[in-house]
Each structure stands twice: as C-alpha cells, then as structure tokens.
N, C-alpha and C positions, 0 to 999 in steps of 0.2 A: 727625347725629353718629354713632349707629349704624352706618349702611351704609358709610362710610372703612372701611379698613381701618388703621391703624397699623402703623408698623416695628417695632413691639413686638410686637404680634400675631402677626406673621409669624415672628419669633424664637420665638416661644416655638411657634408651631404649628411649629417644626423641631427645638423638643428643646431650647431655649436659655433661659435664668435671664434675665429682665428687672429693669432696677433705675432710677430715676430723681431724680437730688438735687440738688436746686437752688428756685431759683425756678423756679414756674409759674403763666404768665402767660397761662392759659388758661380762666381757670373758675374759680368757688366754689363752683359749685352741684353737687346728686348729678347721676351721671352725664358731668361736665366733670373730676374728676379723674383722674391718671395712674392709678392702681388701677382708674381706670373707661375705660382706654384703652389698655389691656391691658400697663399695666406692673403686675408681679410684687409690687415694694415703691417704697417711694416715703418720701422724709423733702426736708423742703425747708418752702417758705413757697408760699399760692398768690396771693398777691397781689403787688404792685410792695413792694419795699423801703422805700418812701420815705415807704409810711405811719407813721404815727408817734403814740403817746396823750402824751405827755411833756408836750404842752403845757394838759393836762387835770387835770396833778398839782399839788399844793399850792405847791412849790418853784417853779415855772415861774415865771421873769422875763422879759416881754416886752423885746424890742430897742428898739423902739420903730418899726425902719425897714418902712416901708411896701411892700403886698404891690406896689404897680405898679415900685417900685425892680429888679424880676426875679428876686426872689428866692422861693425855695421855701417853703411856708410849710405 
C-alpha cells in the first residue's frame, strides 16, 4: 500500500490542497484511510452505506419477510 503512489500525492507534491468526501470504500483500518493516502482532509463514512444498527434499537419492528425473499437486511 505504501509503494502506490496516489493522485493525491502527486497534487499535493506540486503545490495543490487535497480534499476527499464521500464514502470510502477502501479500508478501516490505520494506514487504509484517505488522510493515510495522501489526502489533505477527508469527512465522509468509510464503510458501505447500507450498514445500519436501527435494528438493534428498542423500537425495531421486524417485517417479518424473509432474508431469501432478496431483500437487504
């Protein structure tokens, strides 16, 4: 991971402000994020969006519909 070089790298080895926001869908761990791949700043999530705790909360009402139906769960 190190030895890449990054487009961000490069920007900034020529004098340019790096910035990164959104999902990233690369890494949780140290050394896997944008700050650690030579972006500047960085606001975003790094995981997929689709995770979710809501069904770990008191209020949660299950559907009932089963996970093979194709649905996300």
């Amino acid at each position: 991971m190190q030895w890449e070089v990054t487009m961000a790298e490069m920007l900034t080895e020529a004098g340019h402000s790096t910035a990164m926001y959104g999902k990233w869908h690369l890494g949780q761990t140290n050394g896997w994020f944008p700050t650690d791949q030579g972006f500047d700043e960085w606001y975003g999530i790094a995981s997929s969006s689709d995770a979710t705790v809501y069904a770990s909360l008191p209020s949660y009402i299950a559907s009932g519909v089963p996970a093979s139906a194709g649905m996300f769960i």
